[in-house]
C-alpha positions in Angstrom: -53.9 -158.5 -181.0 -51.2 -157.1 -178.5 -48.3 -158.9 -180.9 -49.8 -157.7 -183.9 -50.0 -154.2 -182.5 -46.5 -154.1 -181.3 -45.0 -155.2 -184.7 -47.3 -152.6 -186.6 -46.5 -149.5 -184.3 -43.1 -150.1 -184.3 -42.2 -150.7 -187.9 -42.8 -147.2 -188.6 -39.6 -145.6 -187.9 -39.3 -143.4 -190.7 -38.7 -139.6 -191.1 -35.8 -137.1 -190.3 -33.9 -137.5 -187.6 -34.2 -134.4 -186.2 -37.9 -134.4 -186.0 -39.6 -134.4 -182.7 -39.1 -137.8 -180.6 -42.9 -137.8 -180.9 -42.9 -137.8 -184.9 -40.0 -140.6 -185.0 -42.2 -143.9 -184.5 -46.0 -144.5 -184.8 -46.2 -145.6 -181.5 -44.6 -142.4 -180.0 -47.0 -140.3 -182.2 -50.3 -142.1 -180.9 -48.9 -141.9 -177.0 -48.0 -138.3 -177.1 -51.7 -137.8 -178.3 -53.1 -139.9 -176.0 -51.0 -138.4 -172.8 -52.2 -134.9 -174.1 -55.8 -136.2 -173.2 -57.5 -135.5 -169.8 -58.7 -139.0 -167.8 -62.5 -139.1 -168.9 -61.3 -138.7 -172.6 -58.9 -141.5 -172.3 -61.6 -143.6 -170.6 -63.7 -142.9 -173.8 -60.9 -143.2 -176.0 -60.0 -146.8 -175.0 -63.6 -147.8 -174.5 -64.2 -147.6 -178.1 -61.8 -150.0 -179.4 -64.2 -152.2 -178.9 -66.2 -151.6 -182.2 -65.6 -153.1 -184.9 -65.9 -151.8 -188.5 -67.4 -148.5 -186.8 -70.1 -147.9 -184.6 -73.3 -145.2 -184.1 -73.4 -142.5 -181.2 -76.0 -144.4 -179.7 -74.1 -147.3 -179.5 -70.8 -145.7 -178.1 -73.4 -144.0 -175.6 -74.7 -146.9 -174.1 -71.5 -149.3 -174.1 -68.8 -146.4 -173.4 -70.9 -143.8 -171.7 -70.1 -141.2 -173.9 -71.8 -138.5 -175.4 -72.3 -136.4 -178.9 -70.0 -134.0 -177.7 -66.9 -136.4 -176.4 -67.6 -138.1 -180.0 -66.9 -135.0 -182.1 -63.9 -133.4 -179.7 -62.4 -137.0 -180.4 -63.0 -136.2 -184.0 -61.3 -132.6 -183.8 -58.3 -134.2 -182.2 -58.7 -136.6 -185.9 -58.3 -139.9 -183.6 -62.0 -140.6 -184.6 -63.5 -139.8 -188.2 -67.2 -139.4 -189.0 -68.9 -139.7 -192.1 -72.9 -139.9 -192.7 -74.5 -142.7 -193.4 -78.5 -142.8 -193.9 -80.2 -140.9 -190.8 -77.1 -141.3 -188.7 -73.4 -140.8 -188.1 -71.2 -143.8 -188.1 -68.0 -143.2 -186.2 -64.5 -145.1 -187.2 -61.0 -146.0 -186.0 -57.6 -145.8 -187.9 -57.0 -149.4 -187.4 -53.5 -148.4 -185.7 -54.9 -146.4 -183.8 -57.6 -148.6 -182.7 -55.4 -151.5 -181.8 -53.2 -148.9 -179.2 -56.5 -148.4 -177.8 -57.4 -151.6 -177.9 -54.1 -152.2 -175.4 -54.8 -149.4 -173.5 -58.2 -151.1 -172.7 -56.7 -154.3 -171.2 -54.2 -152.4 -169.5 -56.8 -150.8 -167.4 -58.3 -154.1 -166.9 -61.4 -152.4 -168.5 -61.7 -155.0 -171.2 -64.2 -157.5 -169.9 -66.8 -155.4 -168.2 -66.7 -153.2 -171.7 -66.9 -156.2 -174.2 -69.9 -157.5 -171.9 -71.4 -154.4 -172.2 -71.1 -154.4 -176.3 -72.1 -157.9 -176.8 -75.6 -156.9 -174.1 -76.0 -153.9 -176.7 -75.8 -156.0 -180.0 -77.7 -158.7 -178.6 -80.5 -156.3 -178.1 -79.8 -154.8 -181.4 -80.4 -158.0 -183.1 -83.8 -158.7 -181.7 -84.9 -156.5 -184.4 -84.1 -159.3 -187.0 -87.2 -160.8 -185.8 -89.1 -158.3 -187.1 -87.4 -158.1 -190.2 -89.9 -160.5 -191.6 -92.7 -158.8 -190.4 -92.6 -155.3 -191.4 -92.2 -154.2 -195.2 -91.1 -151.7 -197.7 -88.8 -149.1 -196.7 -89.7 -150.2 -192.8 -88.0 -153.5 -193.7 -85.2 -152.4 -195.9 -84.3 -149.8 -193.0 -84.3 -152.6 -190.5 -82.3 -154.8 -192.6 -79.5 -151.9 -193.7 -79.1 -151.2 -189.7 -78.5 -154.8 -189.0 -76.2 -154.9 -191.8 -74.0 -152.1 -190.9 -73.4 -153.5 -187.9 -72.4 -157.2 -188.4 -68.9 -157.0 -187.8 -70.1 -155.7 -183.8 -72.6 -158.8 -183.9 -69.9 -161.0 -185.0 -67.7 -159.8 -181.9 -70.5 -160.1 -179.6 -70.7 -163.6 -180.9 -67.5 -164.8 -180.4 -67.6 -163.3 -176.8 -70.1 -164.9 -175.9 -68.7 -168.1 -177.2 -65.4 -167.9 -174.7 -65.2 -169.2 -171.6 -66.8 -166.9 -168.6 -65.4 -165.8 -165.1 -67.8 -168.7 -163.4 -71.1 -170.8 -163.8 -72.8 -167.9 -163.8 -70.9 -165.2 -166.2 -71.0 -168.6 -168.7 -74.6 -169.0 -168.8 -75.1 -165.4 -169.4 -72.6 -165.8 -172.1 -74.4 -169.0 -174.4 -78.0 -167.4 -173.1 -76.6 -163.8 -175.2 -75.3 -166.7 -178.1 -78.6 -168.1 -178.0 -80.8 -164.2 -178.8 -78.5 -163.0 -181.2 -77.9 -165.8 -183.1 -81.9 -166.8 -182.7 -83.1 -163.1 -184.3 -80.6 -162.9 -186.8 -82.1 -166.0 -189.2 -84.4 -164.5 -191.0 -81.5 -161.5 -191.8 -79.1 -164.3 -192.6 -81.4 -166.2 -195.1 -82.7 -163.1 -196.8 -79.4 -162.0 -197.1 -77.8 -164.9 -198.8 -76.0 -165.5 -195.6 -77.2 -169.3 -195.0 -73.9 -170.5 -194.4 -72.5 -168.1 -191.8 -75.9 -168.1 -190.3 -76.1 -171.7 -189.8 -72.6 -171.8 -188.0 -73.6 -169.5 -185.6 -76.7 -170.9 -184.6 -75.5 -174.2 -184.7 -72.6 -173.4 -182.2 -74.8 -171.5 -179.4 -77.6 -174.1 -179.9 -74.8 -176.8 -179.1 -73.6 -174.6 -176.2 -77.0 -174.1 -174.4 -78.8 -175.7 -171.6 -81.9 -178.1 -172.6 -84.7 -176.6 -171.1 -87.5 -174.8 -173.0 -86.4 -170.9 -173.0 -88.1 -168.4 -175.2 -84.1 -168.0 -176.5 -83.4 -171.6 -177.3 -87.0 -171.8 -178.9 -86.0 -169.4 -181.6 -82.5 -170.5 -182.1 -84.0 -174.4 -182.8 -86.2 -172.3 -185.2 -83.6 -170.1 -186.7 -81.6 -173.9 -187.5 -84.7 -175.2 -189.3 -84.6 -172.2 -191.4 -80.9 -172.5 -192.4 -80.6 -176.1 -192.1 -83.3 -176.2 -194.5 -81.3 -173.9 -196.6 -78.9 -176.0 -196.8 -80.5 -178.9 -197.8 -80.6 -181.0 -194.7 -83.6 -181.4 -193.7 -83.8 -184.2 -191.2 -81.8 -181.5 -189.4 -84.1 -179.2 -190.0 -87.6 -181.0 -189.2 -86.0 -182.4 -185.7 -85.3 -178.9 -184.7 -88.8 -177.6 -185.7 -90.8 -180.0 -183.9 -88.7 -179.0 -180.9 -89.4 -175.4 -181.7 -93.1 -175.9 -181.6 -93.0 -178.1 -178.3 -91.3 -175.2 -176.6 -93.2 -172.4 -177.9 -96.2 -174.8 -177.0 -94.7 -175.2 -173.2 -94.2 -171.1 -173.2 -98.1 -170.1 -174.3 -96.8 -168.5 -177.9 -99.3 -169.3 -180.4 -97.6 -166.6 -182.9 -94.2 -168.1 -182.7 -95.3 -171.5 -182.7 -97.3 -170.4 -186.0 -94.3 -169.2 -187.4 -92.4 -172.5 -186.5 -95.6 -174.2 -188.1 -95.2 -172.6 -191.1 -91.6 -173.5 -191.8 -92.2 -177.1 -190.3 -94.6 -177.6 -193.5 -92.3 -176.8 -195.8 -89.7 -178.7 -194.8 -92.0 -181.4 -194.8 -93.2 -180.6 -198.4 -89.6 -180.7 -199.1 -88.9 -184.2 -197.8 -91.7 -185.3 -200.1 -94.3 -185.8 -197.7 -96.9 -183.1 -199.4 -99.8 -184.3 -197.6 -99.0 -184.1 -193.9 -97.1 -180.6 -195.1 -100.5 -179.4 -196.1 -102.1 -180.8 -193.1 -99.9 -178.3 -190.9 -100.5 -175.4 -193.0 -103.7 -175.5 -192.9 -103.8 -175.7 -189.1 -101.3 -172.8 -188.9 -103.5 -171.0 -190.8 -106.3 -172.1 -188.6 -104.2 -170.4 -185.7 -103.3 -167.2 -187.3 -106.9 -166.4 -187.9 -107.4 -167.0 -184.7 -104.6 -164.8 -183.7 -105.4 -161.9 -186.6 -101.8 -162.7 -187.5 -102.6 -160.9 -190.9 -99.3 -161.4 -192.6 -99.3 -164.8 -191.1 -102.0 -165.7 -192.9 -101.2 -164.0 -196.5 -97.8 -166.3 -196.2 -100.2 -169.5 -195.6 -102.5 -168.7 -199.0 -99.4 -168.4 -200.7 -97.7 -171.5 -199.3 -101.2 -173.6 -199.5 -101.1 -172.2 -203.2 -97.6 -173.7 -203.9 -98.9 -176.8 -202.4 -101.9 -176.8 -205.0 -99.2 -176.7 -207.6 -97.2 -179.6 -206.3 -100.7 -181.7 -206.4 -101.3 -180.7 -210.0 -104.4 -178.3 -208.8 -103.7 -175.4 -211.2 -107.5 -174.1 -210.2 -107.0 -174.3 -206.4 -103.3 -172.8 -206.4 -104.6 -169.5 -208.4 -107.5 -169.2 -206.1 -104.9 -169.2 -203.4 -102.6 -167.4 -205.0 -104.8 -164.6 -206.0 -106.0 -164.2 -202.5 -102.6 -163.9 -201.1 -101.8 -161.5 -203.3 -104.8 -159.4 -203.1 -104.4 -159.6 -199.1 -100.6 -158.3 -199.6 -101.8 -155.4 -201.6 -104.4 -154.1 -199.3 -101.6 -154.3 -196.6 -99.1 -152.3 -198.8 -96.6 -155.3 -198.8 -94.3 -155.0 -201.9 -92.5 -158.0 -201.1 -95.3 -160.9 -200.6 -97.4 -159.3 -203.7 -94.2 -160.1 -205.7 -93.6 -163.2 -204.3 -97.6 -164.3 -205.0 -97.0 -162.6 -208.7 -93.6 -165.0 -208.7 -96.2 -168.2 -208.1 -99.0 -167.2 -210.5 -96.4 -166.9 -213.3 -95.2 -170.4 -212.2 -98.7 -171.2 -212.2 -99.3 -169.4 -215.8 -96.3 -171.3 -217.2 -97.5 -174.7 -216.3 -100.5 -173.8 -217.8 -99.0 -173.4 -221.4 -99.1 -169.4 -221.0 -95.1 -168.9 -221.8 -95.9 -165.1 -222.2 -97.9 -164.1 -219.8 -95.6 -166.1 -217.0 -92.6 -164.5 -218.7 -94.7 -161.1 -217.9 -95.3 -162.0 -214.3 -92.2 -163.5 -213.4 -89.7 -160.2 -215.0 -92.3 -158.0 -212.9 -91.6 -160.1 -210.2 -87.8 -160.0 -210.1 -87.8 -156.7 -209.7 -89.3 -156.2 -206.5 -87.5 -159.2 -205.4 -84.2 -158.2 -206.0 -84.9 -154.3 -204.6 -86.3 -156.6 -201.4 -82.6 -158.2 -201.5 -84.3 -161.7 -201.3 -81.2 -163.3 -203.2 -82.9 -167.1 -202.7 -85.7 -165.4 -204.3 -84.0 -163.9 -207.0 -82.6 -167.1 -208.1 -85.5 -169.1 -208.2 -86.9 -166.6 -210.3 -84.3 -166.4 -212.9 -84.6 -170.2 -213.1 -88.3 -170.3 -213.7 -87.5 -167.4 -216.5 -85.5 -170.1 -217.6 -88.5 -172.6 -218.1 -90.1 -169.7 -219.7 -87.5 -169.5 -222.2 -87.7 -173.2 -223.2 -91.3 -173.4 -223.5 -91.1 -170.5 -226.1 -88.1 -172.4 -227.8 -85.8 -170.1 -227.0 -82.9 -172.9 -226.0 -79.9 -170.9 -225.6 -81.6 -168.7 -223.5 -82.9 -171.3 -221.1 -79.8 -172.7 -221.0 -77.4 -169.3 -219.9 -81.1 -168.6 -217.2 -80.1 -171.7 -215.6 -77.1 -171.6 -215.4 -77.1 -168.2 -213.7 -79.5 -169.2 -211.5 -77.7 -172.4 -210.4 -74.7 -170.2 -209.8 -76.8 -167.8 -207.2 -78.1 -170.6 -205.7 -74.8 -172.0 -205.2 -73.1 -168.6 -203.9 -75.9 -168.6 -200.9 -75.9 -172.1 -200.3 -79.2 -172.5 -201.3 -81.1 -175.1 -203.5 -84.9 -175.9 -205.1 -87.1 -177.9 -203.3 -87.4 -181.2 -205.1 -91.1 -180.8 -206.1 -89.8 -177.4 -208.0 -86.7 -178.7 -209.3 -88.6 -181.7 -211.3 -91.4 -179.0 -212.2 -88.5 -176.7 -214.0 -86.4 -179.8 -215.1 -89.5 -180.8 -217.3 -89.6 -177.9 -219.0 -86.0 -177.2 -219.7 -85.5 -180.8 -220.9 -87.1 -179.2 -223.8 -83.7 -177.1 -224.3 -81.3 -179.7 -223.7 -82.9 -181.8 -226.3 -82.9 -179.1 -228.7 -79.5 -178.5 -227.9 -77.8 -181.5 -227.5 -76.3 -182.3 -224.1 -72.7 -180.9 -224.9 -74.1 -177.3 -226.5 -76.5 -177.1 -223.6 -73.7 -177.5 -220.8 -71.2 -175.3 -222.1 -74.3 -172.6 -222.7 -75.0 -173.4 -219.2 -71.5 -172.8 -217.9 -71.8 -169.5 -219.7 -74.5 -168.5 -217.3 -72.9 -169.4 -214.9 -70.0 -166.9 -215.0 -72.5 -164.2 -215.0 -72.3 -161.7 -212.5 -75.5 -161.2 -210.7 -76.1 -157.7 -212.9 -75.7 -158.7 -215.7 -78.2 -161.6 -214.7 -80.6 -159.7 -213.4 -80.4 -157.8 -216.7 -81.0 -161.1 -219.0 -83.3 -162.0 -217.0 -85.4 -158.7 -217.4 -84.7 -159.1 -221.4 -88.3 -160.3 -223.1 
């Protein structure tokens, strides 16, 4: 950063020259502004070139020590802006300007104890990702924007935390602060359509971290099952959740090992094996009623339902289904009641009821896509697509699937095979209408859709 920052402040050498020394390069502009400031606001000043892509009051409080009034004099002096964003103020940095502050940080040998400082903050800040899947509605959109505004901090805590520390001791604290951000952040990542970035991340502080069963490595080995999965590779995947549940076993969490449960079955369904998947949901549903994990045990109907499906039990996965989705409405949960409404129109379509799945799914995809579950989405749009063929509508199914191959693609996601073959057997009814050729190229149509304008076809009766 240093070289870059002494190329960019010095190329701009522009302007009369009879104007003030000060006015003649950047460089000279920024230092006559900064030697104009008294010693605490230089300390501030520097502190906060820290940040990246902005940061909150509350942030700069706890890292920098400052306060609301050191924040705004900063921005009188315009070598800070502030704009509003939701309930709070977000604070940024001409980049220029940050990267002279950024110099006058190291120069006071300030650097590491501040950067430790952020990355403690942002690790703490990402815990809340764990709850992201447990809250709803506005509680979890809220939770999800915060986290969102602030990934380009969590991104620099990361790759502090991935250099090399002053010791044995600054180094463990180092991948221990890898291992809880990048452990609370999967649920964010996967909901997000961030599977790939997500996966790196806990992949490198998993491989970085000592063996032994901590409550951190515990959920990082579940946060890789989740994205691994993702990603499609599940012997990955189902090795790091049967370590998950050992360690949350050894640790006396029966609500994180439930949560690990959970995903460990449907990996499991993924890799084919349906029975023994079923077999652990049903005993992590066992343990959420023991724990009145309420939520926890709407997700397991609604998973147990999907099963039902695979087996062929159109009878049983309703009965599920409707339960889950009666639970999620009592509980004023927007995003499992459209989720459940997603699996009954699934359930409706293999049934031979083309309209009233088409019905169900459109008012499904709604919800989903206000939720900003992009996987979701997708899957959505592609059983629309099976919709489409079972009312002969070809062309249609084709440009669905298409579009929905193309989401799935952009988030590095994929259908399980049990709900790939289930869709493929429907739309096979469109490619025979069409002919191979006619279906591809409609297909590939789709496929160039942005997500909009999908959303919007999709929506289309």
């Amino acid at each position: 950063m240093a070289q870059l920052l002494g190329r960019r402040l010095e190329l701009a050498t522009g302007g009369p020259r009879d104007a003030p020394a000060r006015q003649r390069t950047l460089r000279a502009t920024i230092e006559w502004s900064y030697s104009l400031l008294d010693a605490t606001q230089r300390r501030l000043f520097r502190r906060i070139a820290v940040f990246a892509g902005g940061f909150s009051a509350e942030a700069a409080g706890t890292v920098c020590g400052a306060h609301a009034a050191d924040l705004q004099w900063l921005v009188a002096k315009s070598l800070i802006s502030s704009s509003p964003k939701g309930n709070e103020t977000r604070f940024t940095l001409l980049e220029t300007i940050q990267e002279f502050a950024f110099e006058q940080l190291r120069a006071a040998g300030e650097l590491g104890d501040i950067s430790a400082k952020h990355a403690s903050y942002f690790a703490q800040l990402a815990r809340q990702g764990e709850n992201a899947s447990t809250v709803q509605g506005a509680e979890q959109t809220s939770v999800i924007g915060r986290l969102e505004s602030e990934m380009d901090n969590i991104r620099v805590a990361l790759d502090w935390s991935f250099e090399e520390g002053d010791g044995h001791e600054d180094s463990g604290h180092r991948r221990e602060t890898a291992l809880r951000i990048a452990g609370s952040l999967a649920w964010v990542w996967w909901a997000q359509g961030r599977a790939r970035e997500g996966r790196r991340w806990v992949d490198l502080a998993l491989e970085r971290s000592d063996a032994f069963p901590s409550e951190s490595r515990a959920r990082c080995l579940h946060a890789v099952g989740m994205l691994a999965d993702v990603s499609g590779d599940l012997e990955r995947a189902a090795g790091c959740l049967r370590e998950a549940v050992s360690a949350f076993e050894a640790l006396g969490d029966k609500r994180r090992m439930s949560s690990v449960m959970n995903s460990l079955a449907i990996i499991t369904r993924s890799r084919g094996e349906l029975t023994e998947a079923r077999e652990l949901l049903e005993r992590c549903l066992s343990l959420r009623r023991e724990l009145g994990d309420e939520r926890g045990i709407v997700i397991c109907l609604s998973n147990l339902g999907v099963f039902a499906l695979d087996e062929g039990d159109l009878d049983r996965a309703q009965s599920l289904m409707e339960q889950a989705r009666s639970l999620s409405r009592d509980h004023d949960d927007a995003w499992a009641e459209a989720s459940d409404i997603a699996n009954l129109g699934a359930v409706a379509l293999e049934r031979g009821d083309a309209d009233d799945a088409g019905t169900l799914l459109r008012r499904a995809l709604i919800v989903l896509h206000e939720a900003g579950d992009a996987e979701a989405v997708a899957e959505t749009l592609g059983r629309l697509a099976g919709v489409a063929a079972a009312k002969g509508q070809a062309e249609r199914a084709a440009q669905l699937s298409g579009a929905s191959d193309a989401l799935m693609r952009k988030i590095g996601a994929g259908l399980a095979d049990y709900d790939h073959k289930r869709l493929e057997r429907h739309l096979a009814r469109a490619r025979s209408a069409l002919g191979e050729n006619e279906y591809e190229s409609l297909e590939q149509r789709g496929a160039g859709m942005t997500p909009e304008d999908a959303m919007d076809y999709g929506l289309t009766p």
